[in-house]
N, C-alpha and C positions, 0 to 999 in steps of 0.2 A: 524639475527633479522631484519637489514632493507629490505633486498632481501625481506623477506615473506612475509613484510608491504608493499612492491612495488607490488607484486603475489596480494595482496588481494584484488587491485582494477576490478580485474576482475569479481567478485561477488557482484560488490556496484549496488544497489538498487534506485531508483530516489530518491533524497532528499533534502531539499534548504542548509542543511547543513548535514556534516555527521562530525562521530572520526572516527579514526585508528580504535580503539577499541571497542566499542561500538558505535550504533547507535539509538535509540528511540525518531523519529520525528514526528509529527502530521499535516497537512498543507490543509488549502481548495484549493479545486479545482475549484469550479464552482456553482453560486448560480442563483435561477429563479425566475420569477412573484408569483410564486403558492404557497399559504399560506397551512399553518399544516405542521408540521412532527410529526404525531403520530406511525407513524413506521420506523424502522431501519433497515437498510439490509448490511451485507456485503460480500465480497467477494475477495480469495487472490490466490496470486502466492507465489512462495518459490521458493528459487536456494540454491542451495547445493553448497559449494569448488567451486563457481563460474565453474564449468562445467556444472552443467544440471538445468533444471530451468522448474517448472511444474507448471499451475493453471491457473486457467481464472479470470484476477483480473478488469475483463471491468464494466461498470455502470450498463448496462443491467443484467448482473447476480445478484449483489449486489439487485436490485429491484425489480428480479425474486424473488431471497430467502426471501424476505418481503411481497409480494403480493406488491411491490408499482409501483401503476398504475401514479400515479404525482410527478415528484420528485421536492422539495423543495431545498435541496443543496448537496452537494458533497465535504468529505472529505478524505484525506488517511494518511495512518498512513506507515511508513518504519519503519524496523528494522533491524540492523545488528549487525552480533557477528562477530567479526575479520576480517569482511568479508566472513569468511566462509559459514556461515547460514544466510540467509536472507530473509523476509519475509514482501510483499508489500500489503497492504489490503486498498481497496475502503469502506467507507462508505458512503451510501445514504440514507438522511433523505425525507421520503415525508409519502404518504397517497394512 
């Protein structure tokens, strides 16, 4: 049981805190001059058994999938299950 708790860290996800077991954290990232967030955009990566890890979780897509031309601020959210499945998503508020 601790061996697979030590293995799991290989699939951990950025986070200001994480569990063993579960992870669901929310945390900004980066805020600007530019007033309004009427739209939201986001955009994620995923790792599998910390061996493979696919997605484009950058600002620029996140504000792509929104049409936002200003971004207003920047948040992300992590998730992890045992470590094994994990799943990192940008959100950008702007206009």
């Amino acid at each position: 049981m601790c061996a697979a708790l030590f293995c799991a860290g290989c699939g951990v996800v950025k986070t200001p805190v994480s569990g063993a077991l579960y992870t669901d954290v929310k945390d900004g990232i980066a805020v600007t001059a530019n007033a309004g967030s009427n739209k939201v955009g986001t955009a994620e990566a995923t790792g599998y058994l910390g061996l493979v890890a696919v997605g484009d979780a950058s600002i620029e897509a996140a504000a792509k999938e929104a049409g936002i031309t200003r971004i207003h601020h920047v948040d992300y959210q992590s998730k992890s299950y045992l470590g094994l499945y994990n799943v990192y998503t940008i959100i950008v508020y702007g206009e």
